[in-house]
NUSEMI-475415 format. One record per atom (N, C-alpha, C): atom name; x, y, z; residue number from 1. Coordinates in nm, 3 decimals. Each point is the difference from the previous one (the first is absolute). Layout:
<"CA", <X, Y, Z>, NUM>
...
***
This chain:
<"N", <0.885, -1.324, -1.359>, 1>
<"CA", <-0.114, 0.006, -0.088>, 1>
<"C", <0.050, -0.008, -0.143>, 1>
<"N", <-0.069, -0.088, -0.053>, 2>
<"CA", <0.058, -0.020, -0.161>, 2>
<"C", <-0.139, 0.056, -0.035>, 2>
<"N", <0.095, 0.166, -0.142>, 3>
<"CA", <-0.157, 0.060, -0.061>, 3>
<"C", <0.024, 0.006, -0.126>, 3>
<"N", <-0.115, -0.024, -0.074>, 4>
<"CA", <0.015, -0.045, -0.143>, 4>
<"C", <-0.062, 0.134, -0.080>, 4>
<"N", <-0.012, 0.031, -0.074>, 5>
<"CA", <-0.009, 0.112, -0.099>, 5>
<"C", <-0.176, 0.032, -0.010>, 5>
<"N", <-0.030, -0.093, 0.023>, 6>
<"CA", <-0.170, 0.074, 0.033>, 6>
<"C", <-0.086, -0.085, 0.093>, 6>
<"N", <0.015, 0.123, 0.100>, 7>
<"CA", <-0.065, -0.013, 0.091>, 7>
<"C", <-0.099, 0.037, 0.095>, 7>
<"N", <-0.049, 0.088, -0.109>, 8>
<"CA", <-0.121, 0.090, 0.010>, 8>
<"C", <0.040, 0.121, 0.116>, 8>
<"N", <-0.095, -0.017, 0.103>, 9>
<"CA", <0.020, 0.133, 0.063>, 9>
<"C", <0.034, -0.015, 0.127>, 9>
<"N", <0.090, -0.146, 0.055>, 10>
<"CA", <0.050, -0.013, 0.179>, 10>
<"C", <0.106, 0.124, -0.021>, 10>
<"N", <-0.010, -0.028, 0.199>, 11>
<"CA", <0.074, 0.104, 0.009>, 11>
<"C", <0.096, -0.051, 0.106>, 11>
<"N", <0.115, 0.058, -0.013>, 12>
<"CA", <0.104, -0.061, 0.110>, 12>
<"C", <0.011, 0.062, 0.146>, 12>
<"N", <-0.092, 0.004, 0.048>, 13>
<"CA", <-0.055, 0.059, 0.113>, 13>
<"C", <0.017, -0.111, 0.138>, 13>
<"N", <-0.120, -0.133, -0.040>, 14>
<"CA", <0.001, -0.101, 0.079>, 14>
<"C", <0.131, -0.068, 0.040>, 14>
<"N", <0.023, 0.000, -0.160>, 15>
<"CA", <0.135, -0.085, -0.015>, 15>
<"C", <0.129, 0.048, 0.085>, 15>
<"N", <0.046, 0.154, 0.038>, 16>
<"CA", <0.097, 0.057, 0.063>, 16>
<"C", <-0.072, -0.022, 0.131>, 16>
<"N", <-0.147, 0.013, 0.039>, 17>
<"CA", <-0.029, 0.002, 0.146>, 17>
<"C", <0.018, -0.101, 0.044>, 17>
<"N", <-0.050, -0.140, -0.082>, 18>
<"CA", <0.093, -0.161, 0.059>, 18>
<"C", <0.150, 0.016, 0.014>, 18>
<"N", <0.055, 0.033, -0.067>, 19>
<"CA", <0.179, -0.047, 0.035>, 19>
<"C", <-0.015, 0.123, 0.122>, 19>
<"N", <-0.019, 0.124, 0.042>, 20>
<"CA", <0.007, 0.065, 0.108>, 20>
<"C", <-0.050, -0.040, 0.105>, 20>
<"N", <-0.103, -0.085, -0.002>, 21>
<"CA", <-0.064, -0.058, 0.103>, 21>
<"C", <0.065, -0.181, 0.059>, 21>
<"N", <0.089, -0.020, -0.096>, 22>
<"CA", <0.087, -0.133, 0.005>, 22>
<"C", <0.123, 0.066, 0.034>, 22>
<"N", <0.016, 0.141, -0.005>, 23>
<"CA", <0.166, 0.063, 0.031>, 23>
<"C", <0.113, -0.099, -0.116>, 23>
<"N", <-0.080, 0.006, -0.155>, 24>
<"CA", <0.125, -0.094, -0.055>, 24>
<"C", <-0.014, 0.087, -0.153>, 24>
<"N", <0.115, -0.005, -0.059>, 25>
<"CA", <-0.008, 0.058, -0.121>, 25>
<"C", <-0.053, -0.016, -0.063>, 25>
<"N", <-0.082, 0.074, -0.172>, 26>
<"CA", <-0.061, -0.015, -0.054>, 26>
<"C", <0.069, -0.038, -0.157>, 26>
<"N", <-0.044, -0.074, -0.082>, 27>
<"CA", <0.062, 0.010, -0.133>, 27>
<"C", <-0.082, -0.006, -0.114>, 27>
<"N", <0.015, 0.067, -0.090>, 28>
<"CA", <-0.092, -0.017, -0.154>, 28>
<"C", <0.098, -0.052, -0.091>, 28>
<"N", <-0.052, -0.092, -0.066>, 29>
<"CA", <0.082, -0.082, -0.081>, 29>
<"C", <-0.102, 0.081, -0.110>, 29>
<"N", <-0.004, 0.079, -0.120>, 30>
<"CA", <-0.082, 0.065, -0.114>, 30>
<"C", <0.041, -0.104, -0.105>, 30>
<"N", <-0.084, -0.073, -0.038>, 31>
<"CA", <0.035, -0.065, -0.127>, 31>
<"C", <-0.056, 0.064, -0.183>, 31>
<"N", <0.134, -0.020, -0.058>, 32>
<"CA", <0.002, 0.056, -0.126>, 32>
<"C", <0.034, 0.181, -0.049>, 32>
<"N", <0.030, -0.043, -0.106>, 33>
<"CA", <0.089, 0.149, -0.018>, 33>
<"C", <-0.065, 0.006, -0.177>, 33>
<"N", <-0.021, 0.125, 0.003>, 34>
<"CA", <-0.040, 0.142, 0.083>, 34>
<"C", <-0.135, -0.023, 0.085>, 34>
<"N", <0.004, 0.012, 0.155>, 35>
<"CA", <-0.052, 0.061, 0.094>, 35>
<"C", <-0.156, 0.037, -0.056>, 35>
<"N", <-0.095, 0.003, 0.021>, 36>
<"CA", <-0.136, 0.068, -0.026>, 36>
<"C", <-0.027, 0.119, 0.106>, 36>
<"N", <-0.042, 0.039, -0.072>, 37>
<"CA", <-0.078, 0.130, 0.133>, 37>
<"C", <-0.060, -0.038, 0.107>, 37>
<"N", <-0.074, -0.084, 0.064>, 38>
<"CA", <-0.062, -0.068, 0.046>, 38>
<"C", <0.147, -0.047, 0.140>, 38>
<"N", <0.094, -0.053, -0.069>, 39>
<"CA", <0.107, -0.056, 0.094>, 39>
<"C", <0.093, 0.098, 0.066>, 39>
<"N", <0.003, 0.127, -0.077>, 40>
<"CA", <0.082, 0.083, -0.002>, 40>
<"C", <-0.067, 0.091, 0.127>, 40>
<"N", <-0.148, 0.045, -0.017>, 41>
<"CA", <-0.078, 0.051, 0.083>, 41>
<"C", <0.024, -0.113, 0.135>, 41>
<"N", <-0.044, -0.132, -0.002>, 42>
<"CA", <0.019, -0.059, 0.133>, 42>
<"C", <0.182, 0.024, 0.039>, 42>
<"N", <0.111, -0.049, -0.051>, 43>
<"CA", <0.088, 0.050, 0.033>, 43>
<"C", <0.016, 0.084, 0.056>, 43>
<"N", <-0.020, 0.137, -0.045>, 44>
<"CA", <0.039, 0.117, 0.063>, 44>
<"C", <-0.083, 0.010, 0.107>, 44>
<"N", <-0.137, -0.052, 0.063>, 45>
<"CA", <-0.070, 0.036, 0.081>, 45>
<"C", <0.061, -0.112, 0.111>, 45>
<"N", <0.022, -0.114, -0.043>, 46>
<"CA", <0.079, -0.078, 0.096>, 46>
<"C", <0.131, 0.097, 0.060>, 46>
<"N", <0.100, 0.047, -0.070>, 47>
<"CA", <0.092, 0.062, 0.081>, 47>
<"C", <-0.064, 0.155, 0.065>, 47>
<"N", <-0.063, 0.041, -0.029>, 48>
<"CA", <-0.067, 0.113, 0.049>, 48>
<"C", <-0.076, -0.042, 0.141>, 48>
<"N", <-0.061, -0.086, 0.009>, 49>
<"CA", <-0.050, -0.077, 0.137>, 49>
<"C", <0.076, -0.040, 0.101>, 49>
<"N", <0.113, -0.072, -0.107>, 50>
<"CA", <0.104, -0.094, 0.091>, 50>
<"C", <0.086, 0.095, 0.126>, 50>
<"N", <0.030, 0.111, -0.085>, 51>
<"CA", <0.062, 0.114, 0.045>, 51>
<"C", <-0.057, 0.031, 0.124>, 51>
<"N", <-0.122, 0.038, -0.056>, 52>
<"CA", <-0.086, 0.054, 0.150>, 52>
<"C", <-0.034, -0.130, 0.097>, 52>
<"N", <0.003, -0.096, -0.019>, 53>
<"CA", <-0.017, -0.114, 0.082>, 53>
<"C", <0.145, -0.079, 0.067>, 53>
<"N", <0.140, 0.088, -0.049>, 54>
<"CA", <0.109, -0.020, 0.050>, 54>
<"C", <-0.004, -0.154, -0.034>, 54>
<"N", <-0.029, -0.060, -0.135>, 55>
<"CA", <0.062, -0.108, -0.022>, 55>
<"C", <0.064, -0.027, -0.064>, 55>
<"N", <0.094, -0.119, -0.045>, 56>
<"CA", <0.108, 0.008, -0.109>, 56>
<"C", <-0.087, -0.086, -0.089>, 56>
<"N", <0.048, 0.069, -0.136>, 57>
<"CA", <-0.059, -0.048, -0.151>, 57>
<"C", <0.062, -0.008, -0.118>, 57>
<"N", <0.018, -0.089, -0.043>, 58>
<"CA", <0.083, -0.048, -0.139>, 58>
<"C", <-0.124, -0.040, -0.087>, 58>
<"N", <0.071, 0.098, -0.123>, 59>
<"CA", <-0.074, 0.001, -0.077>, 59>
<"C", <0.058, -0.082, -0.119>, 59>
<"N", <-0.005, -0.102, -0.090>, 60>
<"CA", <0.068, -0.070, -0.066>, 60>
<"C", <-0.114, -0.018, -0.149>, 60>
<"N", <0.114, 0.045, -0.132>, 61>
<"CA", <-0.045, -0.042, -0.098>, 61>
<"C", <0.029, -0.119, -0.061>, 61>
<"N", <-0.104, -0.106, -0.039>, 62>
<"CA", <0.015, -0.140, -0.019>, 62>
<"C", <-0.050, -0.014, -0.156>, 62>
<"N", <0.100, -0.005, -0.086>, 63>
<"CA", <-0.031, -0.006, -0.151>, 63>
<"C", <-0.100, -0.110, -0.028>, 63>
<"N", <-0.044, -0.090, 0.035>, 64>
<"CA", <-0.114, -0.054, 0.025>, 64>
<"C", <-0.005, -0.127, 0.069>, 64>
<"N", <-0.117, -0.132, 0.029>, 65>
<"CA", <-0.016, -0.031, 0.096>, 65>
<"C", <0.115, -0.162, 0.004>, 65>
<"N", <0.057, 0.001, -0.094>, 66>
<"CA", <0.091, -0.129, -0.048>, 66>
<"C", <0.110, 0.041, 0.141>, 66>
<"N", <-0.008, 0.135, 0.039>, 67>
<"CA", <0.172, 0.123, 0.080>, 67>
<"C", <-0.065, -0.029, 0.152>, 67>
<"N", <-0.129, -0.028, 0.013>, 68>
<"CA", <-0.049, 0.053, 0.144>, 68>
<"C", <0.094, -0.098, 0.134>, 68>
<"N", <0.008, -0.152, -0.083>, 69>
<"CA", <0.079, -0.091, 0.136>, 69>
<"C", <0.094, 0.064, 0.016>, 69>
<"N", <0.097, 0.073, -0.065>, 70>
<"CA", <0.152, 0.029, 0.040>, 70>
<"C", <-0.038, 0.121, 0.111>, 70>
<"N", <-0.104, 0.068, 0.049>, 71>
<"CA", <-0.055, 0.021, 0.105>, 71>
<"C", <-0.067, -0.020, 0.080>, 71>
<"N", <-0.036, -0.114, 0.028>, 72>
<"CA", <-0.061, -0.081, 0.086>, 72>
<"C", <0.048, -0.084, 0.078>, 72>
<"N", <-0.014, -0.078, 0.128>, 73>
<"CA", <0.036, -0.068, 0.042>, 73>
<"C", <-0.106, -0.099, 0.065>, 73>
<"N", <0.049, -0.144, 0.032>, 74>
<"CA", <-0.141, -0.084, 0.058>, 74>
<"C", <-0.047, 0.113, 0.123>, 74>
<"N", <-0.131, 0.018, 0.053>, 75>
<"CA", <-0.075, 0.030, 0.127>, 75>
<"C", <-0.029, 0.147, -0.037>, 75>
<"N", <0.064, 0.038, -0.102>, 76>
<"CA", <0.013, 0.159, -0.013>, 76>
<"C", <-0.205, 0.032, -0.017>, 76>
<"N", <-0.063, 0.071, 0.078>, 77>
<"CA", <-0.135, 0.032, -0.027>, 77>
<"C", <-0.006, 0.110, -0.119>, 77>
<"N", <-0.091, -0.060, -0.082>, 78>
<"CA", <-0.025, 0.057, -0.158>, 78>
<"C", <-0.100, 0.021, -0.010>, 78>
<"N", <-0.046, 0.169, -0.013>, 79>
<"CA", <-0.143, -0.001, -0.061>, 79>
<"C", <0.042, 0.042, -0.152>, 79>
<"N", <-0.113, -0.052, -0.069>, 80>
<"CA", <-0.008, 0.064, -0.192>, 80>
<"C", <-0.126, 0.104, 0.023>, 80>
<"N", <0.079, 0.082, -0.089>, 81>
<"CA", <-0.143, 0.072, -0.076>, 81>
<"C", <0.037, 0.045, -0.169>, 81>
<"N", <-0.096, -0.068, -0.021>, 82>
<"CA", <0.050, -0.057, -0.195>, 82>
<"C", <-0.152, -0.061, 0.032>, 82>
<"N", <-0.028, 0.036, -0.169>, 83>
<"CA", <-0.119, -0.053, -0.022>, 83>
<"C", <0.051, -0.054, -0.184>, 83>
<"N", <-0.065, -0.090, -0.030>, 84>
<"CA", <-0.025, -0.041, -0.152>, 84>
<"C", <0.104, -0.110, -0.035>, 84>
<"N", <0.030, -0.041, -0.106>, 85>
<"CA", <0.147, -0.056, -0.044>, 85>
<"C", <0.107, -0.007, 0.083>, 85>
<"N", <0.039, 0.167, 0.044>, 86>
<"CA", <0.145, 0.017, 0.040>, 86>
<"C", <-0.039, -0.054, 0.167>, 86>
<"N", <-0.099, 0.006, 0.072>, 87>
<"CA", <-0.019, -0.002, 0.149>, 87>
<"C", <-0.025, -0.188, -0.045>, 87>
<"N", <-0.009, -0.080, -0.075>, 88>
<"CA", <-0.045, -0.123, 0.004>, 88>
<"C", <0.184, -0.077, -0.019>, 88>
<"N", <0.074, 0.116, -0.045>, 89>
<"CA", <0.131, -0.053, -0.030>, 89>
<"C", <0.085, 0.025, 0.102>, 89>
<"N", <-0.028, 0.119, 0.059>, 90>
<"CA", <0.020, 0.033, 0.142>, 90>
<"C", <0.004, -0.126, 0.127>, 90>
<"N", <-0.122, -0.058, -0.067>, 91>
<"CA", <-0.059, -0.037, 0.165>, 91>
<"C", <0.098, -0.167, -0.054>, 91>
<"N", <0.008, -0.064, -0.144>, 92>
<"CA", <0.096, -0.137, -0.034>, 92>
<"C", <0.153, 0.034, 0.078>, 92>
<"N", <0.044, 0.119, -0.050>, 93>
<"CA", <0.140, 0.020, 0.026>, 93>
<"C", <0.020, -0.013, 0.160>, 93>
<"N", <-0.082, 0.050, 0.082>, 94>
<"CA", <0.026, -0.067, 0.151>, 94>
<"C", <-0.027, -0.033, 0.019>, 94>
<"N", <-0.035, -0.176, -0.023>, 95>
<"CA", <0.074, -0.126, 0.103>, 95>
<"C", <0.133, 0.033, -0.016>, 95>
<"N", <-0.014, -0.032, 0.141>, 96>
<"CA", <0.134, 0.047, 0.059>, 96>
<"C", <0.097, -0.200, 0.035>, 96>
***
């Protein structure tokens, strides 16, 4: 999951119950530094879930979305949650 700095109020709930329900790891690519509250809150609730859902989770800070390919690979499944500017620069930077 690539998450961008505002993103209102998801929650990383669904998102850990898909990779547990695929039995495959989970990853947050967070784009931009400093972090918003908003990312910081999904973060921590992602590993707080993951935990209890016995899945593995990498959490990765991505200084912004120019950084995201050097974690990506072709086929890799990507959801965004970014909204405005930064989620429209988000969504250019992967073509993959």
């Amino acid at each position: 999951m690539v998450l961008g700095q505002r993103i209102g109020d998801t929650t990383a709930f669904g998102f850990i119950d898909r990779a547990a329900g695929r039995d495959i790891p989970a990853v947050i690519l967070s784009v931009g530094y400093p972090q918003s509250s908003a990312q910081r809150r999904f973060v921590a609730e992602a590993v707080d879930h993951a935990f209890g859902a016995k899945v593995h989770l990498d959490a990765i800070l991505v200084s912004d979305a120019s950084a995201l390919s050097r974690h990506l690979e072709p086929g890799d499944d990507v959801s965004v949650v970014a909204s405005g500017r930064q989620g429209r620069r988000i969504a250019t930077s992967l073509v993959l």
